[in-house]
DSSP file (Angstrom, degrees, kcal/mol; ACC not computed):
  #  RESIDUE AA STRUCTURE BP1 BP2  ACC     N-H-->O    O-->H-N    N-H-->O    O-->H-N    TCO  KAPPA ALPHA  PHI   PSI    X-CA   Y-CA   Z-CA
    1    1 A X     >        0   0    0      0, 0.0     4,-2.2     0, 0.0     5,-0.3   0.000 360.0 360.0 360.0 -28.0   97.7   51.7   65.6
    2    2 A X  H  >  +     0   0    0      1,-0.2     4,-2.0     2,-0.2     5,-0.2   0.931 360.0  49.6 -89.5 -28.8  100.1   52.0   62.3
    3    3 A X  H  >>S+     0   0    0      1,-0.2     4,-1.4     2,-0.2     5,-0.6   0.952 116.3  43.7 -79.5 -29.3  101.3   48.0   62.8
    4    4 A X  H >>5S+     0   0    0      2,-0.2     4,-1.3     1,-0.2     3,-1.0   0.961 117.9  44.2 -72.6 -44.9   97.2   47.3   63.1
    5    5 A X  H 3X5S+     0   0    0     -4,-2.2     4,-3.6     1,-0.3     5,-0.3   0.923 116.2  50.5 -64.1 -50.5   96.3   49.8   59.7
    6    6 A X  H 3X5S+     0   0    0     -4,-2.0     4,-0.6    -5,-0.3    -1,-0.3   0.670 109.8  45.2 -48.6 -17.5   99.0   48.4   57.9
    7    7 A X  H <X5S+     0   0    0     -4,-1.4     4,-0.6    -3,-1.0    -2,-0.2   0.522 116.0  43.5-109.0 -28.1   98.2   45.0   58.5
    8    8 A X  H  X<S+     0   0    0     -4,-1.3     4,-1.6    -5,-0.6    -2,-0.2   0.983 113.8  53.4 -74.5 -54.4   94.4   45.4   57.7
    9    9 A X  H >X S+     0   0    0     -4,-3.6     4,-2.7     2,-0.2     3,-0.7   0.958 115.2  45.9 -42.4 -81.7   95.6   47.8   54.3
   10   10 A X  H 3X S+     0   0    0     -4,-0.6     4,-2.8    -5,-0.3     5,-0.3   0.827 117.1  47.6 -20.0 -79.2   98.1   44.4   53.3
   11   11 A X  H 3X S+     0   0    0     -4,-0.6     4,-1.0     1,-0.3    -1,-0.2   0.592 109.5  41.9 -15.6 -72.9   95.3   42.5   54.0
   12   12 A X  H <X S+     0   0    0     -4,-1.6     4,-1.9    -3,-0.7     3,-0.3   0.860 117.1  56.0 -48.8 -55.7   92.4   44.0   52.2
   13   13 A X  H  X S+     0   0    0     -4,-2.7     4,-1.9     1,-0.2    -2,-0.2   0.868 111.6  40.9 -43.9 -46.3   94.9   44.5   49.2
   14   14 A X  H  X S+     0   0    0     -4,-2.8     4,-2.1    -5,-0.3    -1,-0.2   0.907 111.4  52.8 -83.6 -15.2   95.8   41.1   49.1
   15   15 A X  H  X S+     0   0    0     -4,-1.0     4,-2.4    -3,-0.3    -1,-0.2   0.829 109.8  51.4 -59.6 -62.2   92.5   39.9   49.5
   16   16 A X  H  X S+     0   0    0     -4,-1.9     4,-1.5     2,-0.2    -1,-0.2   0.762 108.5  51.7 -51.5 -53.6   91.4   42.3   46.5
   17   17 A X  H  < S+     0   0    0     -4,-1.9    -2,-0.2     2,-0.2    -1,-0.2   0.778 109.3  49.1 -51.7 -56.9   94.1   40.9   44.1
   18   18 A X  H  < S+     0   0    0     -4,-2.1     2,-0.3    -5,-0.2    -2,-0.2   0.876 128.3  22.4 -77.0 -99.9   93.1   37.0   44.8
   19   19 A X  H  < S+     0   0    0     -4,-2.4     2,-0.3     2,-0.1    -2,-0.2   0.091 102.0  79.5-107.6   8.7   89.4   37.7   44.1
   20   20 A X     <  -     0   0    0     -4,-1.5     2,-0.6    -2,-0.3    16,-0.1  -0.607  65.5-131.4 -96.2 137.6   88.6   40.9   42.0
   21   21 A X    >   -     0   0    0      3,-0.4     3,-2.1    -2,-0.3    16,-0.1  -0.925  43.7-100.1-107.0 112.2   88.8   41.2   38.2
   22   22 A X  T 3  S-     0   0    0     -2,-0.6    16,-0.2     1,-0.3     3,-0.1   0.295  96.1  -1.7 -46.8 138.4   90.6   44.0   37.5
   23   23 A X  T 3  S+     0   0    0     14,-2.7     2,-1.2     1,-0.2    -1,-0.3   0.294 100.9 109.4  73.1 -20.4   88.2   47.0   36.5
   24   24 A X    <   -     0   0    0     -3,-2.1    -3,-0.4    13,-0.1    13,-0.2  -0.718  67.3-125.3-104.7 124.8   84.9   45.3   36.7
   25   25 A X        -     0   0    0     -2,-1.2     2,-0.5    11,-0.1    11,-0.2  -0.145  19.2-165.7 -75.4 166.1   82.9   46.1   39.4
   26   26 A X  E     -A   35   0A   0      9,-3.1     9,-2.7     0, 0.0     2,-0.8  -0.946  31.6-132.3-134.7 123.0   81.2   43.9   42.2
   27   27 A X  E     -A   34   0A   0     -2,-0.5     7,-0.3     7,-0.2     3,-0.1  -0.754  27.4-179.3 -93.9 138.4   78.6   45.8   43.9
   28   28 A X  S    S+     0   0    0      5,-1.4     6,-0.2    -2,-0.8    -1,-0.1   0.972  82.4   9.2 -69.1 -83.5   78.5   45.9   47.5
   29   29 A X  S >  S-     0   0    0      4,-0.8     2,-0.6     1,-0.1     3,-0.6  -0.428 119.2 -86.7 -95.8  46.6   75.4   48.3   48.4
   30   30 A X  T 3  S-     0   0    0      1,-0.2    -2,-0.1     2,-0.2    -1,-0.1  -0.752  90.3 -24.5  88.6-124.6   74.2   48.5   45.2
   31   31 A X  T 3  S+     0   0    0     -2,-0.6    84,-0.3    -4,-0.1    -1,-0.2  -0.106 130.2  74.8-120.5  21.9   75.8   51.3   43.1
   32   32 A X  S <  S+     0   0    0     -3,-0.6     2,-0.3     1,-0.4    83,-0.3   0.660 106.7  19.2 -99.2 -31.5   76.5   53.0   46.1
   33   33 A X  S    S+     0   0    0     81,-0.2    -5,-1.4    -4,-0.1    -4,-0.8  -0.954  70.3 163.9-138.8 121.9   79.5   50.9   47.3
   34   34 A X  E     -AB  27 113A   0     79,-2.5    79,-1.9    -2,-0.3     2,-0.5  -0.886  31.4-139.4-136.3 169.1   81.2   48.9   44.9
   35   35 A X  E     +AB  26 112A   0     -9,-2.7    -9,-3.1    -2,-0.3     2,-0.3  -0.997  28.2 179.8-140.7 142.8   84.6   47.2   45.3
   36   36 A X  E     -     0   0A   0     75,-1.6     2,-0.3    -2,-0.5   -11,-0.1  -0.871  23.9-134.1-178.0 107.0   86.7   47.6   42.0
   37   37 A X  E     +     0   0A   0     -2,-0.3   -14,-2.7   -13,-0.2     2,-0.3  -0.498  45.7 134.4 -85.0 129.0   90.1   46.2   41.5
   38   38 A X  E     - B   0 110A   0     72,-1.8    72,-2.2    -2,-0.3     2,-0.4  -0.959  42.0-124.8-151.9 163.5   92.6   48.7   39.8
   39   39 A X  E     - B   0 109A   0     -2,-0.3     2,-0.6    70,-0.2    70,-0.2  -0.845  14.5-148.5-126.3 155.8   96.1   50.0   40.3
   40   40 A X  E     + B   0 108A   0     68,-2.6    68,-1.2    -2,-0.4     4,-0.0  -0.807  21.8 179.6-114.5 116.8   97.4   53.3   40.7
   41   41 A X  S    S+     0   0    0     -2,-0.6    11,-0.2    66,-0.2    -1,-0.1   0.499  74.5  55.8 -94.3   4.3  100.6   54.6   39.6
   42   42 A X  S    S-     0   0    0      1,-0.3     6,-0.2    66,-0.1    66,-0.1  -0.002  90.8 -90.3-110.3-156.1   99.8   58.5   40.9
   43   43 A X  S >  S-     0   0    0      4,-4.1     3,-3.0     1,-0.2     2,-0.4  -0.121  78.4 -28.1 -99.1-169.8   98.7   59.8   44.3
   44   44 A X  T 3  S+     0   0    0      1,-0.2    -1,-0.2     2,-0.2    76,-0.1  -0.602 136.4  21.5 -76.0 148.9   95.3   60.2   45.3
   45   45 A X  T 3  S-     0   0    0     -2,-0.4    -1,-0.2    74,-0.3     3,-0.1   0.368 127.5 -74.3  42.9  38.5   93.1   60.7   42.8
   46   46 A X  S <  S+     0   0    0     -3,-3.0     2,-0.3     1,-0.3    -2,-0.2   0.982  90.1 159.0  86.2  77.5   95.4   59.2   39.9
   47   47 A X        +     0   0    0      1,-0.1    -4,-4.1     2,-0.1    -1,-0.3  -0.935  67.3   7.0-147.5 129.3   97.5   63.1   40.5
   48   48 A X    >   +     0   0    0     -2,-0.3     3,-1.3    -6,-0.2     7,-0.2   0.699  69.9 174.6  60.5  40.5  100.9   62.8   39.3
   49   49 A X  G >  S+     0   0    0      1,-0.3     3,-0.7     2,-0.2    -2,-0.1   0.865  78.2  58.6 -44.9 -72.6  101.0   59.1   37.6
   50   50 A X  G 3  S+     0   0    0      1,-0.2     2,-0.3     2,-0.1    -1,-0.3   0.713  98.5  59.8 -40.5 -34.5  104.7   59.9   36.3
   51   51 A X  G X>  +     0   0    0     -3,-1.3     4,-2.9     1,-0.2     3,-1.3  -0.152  54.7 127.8 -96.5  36.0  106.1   60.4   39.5
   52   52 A X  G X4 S+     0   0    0     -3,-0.7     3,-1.0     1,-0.3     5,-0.4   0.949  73.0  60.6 -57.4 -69.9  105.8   57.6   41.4
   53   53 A X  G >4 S+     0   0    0     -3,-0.3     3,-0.6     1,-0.3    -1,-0.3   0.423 106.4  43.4 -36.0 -31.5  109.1   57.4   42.3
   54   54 A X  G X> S+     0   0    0     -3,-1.3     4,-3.5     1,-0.3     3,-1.9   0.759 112.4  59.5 -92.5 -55.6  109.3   61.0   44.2
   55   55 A X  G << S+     0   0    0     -4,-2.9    -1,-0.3    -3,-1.0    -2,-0.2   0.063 104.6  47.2 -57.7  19.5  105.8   59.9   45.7
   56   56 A X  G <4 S+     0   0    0     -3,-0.6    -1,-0.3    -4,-0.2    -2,-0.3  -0.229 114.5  47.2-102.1  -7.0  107.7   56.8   47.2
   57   57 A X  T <> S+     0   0    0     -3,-1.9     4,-3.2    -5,-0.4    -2,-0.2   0.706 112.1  47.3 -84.1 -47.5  110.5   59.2   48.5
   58   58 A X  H  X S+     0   0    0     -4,-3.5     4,-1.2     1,-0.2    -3,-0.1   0.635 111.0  53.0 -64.6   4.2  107.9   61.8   50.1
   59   59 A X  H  > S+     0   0    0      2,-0.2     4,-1.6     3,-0.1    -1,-0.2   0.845 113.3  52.0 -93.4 -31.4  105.7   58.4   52.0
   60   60 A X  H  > S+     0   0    0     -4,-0.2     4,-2.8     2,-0.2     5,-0.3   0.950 107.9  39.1 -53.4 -61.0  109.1   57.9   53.2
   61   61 A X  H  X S+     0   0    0     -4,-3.2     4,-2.4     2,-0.2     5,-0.3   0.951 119.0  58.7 -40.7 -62.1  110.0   61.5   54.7
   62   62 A X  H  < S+     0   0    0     -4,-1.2     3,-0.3     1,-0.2    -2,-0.2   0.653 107.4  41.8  -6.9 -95.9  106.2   61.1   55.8
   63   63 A X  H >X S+     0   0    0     -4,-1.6     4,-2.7     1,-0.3     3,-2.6   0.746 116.4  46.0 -12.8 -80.6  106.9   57.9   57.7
   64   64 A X  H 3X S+     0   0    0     -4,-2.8     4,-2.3     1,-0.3    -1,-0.3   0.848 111.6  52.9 -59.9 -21.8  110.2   59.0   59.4
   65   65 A X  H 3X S+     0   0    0     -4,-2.4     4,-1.0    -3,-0.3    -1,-0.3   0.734 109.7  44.9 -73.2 -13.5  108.8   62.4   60.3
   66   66 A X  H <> S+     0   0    0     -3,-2.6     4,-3.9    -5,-0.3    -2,-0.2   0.690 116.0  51.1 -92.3 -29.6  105.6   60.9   62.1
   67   67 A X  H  X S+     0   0    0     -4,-2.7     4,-1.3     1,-0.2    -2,-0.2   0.955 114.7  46.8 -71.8 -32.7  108.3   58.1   64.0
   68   68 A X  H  < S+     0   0    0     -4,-2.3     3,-0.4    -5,-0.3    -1,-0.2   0.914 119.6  33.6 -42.6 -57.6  110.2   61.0   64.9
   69   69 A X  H >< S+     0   0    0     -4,-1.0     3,-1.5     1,-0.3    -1,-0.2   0.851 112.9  66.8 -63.8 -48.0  107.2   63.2   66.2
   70   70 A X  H >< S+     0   0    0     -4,-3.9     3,-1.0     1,-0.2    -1,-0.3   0.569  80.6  70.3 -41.5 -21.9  105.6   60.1   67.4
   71   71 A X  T 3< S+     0   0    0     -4,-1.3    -1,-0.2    -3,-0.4    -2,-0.2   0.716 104.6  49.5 -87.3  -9.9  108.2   59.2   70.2
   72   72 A X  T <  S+     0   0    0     -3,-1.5    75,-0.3    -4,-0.1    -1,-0.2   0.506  73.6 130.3-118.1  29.1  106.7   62.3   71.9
   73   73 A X    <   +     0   0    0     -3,-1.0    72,-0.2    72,-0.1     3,-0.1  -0.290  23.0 172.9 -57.3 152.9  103.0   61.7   71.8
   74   74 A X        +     0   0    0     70,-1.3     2,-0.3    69,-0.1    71,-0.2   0.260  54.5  78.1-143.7 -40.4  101.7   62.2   75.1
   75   75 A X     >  -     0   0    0     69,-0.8     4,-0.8     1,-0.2    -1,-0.1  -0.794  67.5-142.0-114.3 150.7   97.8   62.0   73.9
   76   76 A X  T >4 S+     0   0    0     -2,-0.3     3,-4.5     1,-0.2     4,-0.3   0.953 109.1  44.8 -71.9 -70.1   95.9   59.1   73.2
   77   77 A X  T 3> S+     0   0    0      1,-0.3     4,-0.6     2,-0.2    -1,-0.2   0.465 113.7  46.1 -44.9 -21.2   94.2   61.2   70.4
   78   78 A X  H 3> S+     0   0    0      2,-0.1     4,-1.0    66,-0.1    -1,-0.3   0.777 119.1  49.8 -77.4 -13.7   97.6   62.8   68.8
   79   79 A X  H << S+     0   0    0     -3,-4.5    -2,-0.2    -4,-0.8    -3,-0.1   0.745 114.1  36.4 -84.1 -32.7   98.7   59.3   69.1
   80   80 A X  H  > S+     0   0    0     -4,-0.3     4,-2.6     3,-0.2    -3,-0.2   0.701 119.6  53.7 -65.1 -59.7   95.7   57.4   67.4
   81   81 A X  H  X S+     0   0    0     -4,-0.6     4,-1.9    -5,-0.3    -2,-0.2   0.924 114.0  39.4 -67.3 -38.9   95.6   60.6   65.0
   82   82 A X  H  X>S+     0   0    0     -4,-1.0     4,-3.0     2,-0.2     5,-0.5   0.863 112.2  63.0 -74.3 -39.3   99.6   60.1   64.1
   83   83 A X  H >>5S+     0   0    0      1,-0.2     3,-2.6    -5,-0.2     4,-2.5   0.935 101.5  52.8 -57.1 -74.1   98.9   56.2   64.1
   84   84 A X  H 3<5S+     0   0    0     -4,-2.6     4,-0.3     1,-0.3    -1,-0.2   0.677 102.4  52.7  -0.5 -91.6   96.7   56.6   61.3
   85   85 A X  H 3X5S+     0   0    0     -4,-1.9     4,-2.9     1,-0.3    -1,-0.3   0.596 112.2  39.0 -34.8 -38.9   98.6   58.3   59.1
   86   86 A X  H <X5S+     0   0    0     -4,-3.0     4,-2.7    -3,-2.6    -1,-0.3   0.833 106.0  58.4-110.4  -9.4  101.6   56.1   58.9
   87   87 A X  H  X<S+     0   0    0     -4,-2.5     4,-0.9    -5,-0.5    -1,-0.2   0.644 120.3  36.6 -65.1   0.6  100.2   53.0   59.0
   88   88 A X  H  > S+     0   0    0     -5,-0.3     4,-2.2    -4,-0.3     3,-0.4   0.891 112.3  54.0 -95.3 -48.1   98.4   54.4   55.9
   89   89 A X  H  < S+     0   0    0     -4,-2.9    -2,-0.2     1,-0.2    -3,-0.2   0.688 108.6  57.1 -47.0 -42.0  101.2   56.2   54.8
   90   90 A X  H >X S+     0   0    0     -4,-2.7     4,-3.9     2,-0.2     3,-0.6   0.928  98.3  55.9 -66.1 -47.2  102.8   52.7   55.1
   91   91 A X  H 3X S+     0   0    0     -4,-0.9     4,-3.1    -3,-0.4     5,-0.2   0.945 103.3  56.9 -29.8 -53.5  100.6   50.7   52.8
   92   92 A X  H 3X S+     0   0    0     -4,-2.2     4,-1.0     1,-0.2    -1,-0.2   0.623 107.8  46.4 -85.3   0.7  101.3   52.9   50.3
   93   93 A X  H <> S+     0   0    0     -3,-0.6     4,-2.1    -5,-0.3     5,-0.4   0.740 101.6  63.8 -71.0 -72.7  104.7   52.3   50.6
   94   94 A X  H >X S+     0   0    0     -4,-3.9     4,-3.4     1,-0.2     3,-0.8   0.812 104.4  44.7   1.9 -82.3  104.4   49.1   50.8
   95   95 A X  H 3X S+     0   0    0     -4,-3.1     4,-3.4     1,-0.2    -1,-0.2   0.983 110.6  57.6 -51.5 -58.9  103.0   48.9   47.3
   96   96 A X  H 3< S+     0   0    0     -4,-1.0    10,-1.7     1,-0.2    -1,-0.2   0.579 113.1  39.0  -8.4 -40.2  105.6   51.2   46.1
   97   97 A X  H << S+     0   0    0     -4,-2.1    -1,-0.2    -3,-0.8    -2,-0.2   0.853 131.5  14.5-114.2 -58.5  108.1   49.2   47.1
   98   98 A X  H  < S+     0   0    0     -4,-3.4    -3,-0.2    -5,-0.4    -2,-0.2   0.586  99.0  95.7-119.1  -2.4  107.3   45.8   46.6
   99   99 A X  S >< S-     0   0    0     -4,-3.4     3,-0.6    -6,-0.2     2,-0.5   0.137  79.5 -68.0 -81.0 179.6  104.3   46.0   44.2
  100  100 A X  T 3  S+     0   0    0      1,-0.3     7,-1.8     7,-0.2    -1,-0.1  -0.862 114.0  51.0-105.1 141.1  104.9   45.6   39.8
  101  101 A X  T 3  S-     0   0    0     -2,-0.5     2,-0.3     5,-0.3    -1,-0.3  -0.861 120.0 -76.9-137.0   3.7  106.2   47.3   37.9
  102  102 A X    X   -     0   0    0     -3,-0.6     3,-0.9     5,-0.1    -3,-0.2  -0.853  62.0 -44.9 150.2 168.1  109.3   47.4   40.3
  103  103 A X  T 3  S+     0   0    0     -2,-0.3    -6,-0.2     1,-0.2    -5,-0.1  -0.331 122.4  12.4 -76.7 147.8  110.4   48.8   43.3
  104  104 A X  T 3  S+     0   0    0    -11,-0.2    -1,-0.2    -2,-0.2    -7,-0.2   0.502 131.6  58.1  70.6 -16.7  110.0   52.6   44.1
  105  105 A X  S <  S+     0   0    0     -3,-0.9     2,-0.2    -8,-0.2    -2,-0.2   0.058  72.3 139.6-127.2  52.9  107.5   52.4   40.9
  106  106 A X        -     0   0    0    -10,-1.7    -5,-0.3    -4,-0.2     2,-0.1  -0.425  58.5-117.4-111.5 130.2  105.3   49.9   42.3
  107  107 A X        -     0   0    0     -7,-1.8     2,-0.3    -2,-0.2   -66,-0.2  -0.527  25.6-122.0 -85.8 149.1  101.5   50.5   41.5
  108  108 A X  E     -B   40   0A   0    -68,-1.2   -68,-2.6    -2,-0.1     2,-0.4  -0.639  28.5-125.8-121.6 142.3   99.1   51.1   45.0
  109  109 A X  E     -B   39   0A   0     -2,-0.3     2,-0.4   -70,-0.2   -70,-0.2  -0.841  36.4-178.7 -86.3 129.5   96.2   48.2   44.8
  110  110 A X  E     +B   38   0A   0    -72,-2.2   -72,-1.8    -2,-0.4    11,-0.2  -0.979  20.3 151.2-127.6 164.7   93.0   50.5   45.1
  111  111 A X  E     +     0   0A   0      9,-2.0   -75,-1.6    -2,-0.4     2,-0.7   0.574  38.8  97.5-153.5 -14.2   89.7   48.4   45.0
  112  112 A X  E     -BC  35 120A   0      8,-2.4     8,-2.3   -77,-0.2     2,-0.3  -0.748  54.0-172.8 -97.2 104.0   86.8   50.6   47.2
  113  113 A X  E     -B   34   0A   0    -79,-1.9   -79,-2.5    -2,-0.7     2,-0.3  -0.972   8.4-177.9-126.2 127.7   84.5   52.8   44.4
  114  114 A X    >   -     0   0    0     -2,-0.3     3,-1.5     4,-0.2   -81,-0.2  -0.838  44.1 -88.9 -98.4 144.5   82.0   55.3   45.5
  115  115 A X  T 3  S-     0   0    0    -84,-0.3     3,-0.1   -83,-0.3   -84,-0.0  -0.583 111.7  -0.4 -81.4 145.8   79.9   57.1   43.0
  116  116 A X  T 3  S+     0   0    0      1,-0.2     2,-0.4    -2,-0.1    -1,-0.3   0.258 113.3 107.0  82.7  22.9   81.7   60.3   41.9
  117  117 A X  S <  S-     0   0    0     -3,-1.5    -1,-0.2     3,-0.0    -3,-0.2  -0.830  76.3-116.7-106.4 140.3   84.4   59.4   44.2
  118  118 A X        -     0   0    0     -2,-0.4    -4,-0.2     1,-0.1     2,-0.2  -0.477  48.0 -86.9 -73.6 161.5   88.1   57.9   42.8
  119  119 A X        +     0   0    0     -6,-0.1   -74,-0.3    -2,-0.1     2,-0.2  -0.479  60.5 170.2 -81.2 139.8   89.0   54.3   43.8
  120  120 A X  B     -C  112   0A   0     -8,-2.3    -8,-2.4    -2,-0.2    -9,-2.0  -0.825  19.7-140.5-149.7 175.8   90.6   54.1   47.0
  121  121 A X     >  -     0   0    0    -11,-0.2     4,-0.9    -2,-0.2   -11,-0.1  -0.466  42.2 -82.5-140.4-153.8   91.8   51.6   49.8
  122  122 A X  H >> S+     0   0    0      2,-0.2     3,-2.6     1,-0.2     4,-2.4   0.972 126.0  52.1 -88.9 -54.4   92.1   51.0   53.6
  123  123 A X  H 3> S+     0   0    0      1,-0.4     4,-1.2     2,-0.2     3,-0.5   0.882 107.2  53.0 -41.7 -56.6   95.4   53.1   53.7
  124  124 A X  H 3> S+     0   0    0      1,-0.2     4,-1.4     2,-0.2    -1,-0.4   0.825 106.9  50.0 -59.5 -19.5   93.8   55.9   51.9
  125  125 A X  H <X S+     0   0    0     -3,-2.6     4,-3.1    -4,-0.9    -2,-0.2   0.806 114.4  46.6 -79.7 -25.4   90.8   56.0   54.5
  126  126 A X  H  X S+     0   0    0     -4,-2.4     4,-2.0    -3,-0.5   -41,-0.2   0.855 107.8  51.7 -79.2 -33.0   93.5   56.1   57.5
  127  127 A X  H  < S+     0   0    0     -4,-1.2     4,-0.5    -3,-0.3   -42,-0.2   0.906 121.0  38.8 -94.2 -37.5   95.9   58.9   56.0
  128  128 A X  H >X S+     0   0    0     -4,-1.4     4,-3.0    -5,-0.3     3,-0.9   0.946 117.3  52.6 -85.6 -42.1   92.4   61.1   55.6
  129  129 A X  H 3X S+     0   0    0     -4,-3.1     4,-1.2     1,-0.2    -1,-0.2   0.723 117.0  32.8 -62.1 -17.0   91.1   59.8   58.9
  130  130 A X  H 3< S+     0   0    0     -4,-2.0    -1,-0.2     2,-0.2    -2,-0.2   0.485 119.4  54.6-110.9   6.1   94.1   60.7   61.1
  131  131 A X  H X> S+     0   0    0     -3,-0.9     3,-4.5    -4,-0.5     4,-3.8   0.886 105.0  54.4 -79.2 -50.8   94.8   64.0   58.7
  132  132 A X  H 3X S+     0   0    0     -4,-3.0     4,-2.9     1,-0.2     5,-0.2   0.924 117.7  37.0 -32.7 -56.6   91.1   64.9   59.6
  133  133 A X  H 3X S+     0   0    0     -4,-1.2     4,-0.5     1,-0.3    -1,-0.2   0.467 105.9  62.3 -98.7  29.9   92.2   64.6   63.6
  134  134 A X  H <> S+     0   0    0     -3,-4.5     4,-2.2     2,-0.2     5,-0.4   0.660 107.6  44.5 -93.7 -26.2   95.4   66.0   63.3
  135  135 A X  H  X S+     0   0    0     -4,-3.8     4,-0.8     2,-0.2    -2,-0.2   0.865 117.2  47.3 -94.9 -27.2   93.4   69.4   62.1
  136  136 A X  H  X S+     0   0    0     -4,-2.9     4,-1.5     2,-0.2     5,-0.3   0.969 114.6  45.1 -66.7 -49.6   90.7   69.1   65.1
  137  137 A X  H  <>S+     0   0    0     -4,-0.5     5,-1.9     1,-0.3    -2,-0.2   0.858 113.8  46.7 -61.3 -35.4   93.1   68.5   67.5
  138  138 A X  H ><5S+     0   0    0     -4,-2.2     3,-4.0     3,-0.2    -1,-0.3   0.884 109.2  56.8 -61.4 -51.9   95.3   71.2   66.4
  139  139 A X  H 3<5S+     0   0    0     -4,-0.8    -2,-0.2    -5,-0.4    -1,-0.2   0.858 105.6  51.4 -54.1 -15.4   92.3   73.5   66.2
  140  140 A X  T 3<5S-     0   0    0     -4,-1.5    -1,-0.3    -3,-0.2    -2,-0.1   0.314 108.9-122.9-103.4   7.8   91.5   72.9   70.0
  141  141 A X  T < 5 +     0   0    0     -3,-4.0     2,-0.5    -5,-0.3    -3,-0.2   0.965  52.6 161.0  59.4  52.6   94.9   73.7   70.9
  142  142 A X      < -     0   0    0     -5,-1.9    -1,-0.2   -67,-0.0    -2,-0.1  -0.884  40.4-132.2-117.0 104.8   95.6   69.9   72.9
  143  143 A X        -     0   0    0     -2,-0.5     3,-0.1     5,-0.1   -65,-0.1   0.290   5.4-140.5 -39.7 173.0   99.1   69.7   73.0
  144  144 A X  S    S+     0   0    0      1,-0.3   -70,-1.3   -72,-0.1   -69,-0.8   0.437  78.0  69.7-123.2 -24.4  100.5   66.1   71.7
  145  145 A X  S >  S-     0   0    0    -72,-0.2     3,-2.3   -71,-0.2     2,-0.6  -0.951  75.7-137.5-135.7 159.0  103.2   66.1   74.4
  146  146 A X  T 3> S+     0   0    0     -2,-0.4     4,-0.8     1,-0.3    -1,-0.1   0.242 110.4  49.9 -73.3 -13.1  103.7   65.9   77.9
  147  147 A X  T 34 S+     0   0    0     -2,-0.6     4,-0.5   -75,-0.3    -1,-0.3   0.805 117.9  40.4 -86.8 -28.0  106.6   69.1   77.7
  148  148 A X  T <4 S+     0   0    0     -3,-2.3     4,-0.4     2,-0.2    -2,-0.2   0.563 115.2  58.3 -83.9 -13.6  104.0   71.3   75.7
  149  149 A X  T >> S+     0   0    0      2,-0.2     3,-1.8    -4,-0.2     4,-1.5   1.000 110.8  38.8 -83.8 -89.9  101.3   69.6   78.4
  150  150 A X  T 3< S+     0   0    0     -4,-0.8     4,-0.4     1,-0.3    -2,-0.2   0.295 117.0  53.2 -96.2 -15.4  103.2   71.0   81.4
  151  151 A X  T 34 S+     0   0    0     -4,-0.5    -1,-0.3     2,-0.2    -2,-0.2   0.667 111.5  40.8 -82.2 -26.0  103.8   74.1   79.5
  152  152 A X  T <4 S+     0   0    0     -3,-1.8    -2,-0.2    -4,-0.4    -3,-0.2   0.853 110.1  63.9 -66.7 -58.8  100.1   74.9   78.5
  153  153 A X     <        0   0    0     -4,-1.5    -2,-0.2     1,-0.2    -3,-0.2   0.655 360.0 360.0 -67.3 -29.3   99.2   73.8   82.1
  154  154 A X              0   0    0     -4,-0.4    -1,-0.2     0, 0.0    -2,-0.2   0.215 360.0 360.0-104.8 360.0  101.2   76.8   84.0
């Protein structure tokens, strides 16, 4: 799931870059969806613009804390939910990393504009879609591995 989000995020990004002019929008559905190339030196919703670098340490901790937790998913849905997250949580590394103005302050391509909404990309829709089913699945109590499974179960 992270190799697939990560490779669709690249994708879309580069995709965005080749055929967008930055800042003017192309409407999709009208003023309802619009795709609108700009780059982002913050977090989401432009939050914390100085501090890219310290936002490129914490996607890292992210990352390795999800491979960690990840080698003992047990469920498809903690597994799916976890996937999410760092293959988004990888995009946005990505940029970090390899994107201008340099590495570790490398600007996040966002290009996907909703009215009253900030400009966002694939990465961001994954990190909110697998946070969203990290917090049902915690809220139903279904364990994410097979020792907390067998413990649950007796």
């Amino acid at each position: 799931m992270a190799a697939a989000v990560l490779a669709a995020d690249q994708l879309t990004k580069i995709l965005a870059v080749a055929l967008l002019d930055p800042g003017r929008a192309v409407p999709v559905l009208g003023e309802v969806v619009q795709l609108r190339l700009i780059r982002n030196p913050g977090a989401a919703f432009s939050l914390a613009t100085n501090l890219t670098p310290v936002l490129t340490v914490v996607a890292i901790a992210v990352a390795l804390v999800i491979v960690v937790v990840g080698r003992r998913v047990a469920h498809r849905g903690w597994a799916v939910a976890l996937g999410a997250v760092l293959g988004g949580a990888l995009g946005t590394l990505t940029d970090r990393i390899f994107r201008m103005p340099g590495a570790f302050r490398g600007h996040v391509v966002d290009f996907v504009e909703l009215p009253n909404w900030p400009v966002f990309n694939l990465a961001d829709t994954a990190i909110v879609t697998g946070a969203v089913l990290v917090a049902v699945l915690s809220v139903r109590g279904v364990p994410h591995d097979a020792r907390r499974r067998e413990v649950v179960a007796s």
